[in-house]
C-alpha positions as CSV (number, residue, x, y, z in Angstrom):
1,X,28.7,-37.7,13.2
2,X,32.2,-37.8,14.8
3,X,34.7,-35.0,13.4
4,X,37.9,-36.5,12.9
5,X,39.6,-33.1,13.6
6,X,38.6,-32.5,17.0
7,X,40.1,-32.6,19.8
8,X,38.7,-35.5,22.1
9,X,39.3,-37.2,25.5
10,X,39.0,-40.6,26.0
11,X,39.0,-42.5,29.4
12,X,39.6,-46.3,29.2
13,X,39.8,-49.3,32.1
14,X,42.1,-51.7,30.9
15,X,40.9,-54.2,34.7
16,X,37.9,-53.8,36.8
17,X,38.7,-51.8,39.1
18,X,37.8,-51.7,43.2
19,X,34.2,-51.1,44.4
20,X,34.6,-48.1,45.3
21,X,36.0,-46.6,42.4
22,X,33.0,-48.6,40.8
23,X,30.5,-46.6,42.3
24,X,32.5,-43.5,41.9
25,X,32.1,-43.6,38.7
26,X,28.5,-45.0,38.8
27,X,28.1,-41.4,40.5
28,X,30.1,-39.3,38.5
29,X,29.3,-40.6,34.8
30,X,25.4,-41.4,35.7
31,X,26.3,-45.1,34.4
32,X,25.1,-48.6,35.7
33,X,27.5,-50.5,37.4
34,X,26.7,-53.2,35.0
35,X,27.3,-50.8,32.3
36,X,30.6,-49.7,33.8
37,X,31.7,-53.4,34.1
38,X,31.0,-54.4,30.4
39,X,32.8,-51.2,29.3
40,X,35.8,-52.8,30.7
41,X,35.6,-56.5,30.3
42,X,35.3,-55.2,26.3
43,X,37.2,-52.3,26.0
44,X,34.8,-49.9,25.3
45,X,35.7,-46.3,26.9
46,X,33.6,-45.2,29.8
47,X,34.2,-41.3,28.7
48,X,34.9,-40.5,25.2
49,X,34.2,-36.5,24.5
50,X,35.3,-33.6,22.2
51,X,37.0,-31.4,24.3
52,X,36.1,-27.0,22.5
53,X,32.7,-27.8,21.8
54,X,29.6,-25.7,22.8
55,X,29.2,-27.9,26.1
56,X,32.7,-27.3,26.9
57,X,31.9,-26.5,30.8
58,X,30.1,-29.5,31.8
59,X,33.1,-31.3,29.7
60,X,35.6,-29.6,32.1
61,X,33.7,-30.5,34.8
62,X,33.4,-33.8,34.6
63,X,36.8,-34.6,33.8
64,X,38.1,-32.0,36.5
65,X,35.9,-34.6,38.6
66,X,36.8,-37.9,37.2
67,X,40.8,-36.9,37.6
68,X,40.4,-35.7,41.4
69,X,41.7,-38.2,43.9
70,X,38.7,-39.4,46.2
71,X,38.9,-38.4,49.6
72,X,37.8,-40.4,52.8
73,X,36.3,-39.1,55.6
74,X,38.2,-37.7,58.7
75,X,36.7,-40.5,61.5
76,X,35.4,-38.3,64.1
């Protein structure tokens, strides 16, 4: 059951974004990319969480994850 009271985060794709960003968040959120895709195409969020709750850390942390700018690796 959903508590309308609570405080809650939701992360929606209005396009499809690049390939990379695809499997970023194939990585992060543990979703298919198929899954991810749909999400978008229909407007379902791909991250919608309570924010307080008793798993508030791995919360944090995946958000804290999702909002970090990618970096790309230093050519050698």
């Amino acid at each position: 059951m959903v508590d309308r009271h609570a405080t809650r985060t939701v992360v929606l794709l209005r396009e499809s974004p690049p390939a990379s960003v695809l499997f970023a968040l194939h990585r992060l959120l543990g979703m298919g990319l198929a899954e991810i895709r749909r999400r978008v195409g229909t407007g379902v969020p791909l991250v919608d969480v309570e924010l307080f709750g008793n798993d508030h850390a791995l919360v944090a942390d995946t958000l804290r994850t999702a909002g970090e700018r990618p970096t790309r690796p230093t050519p050698r």
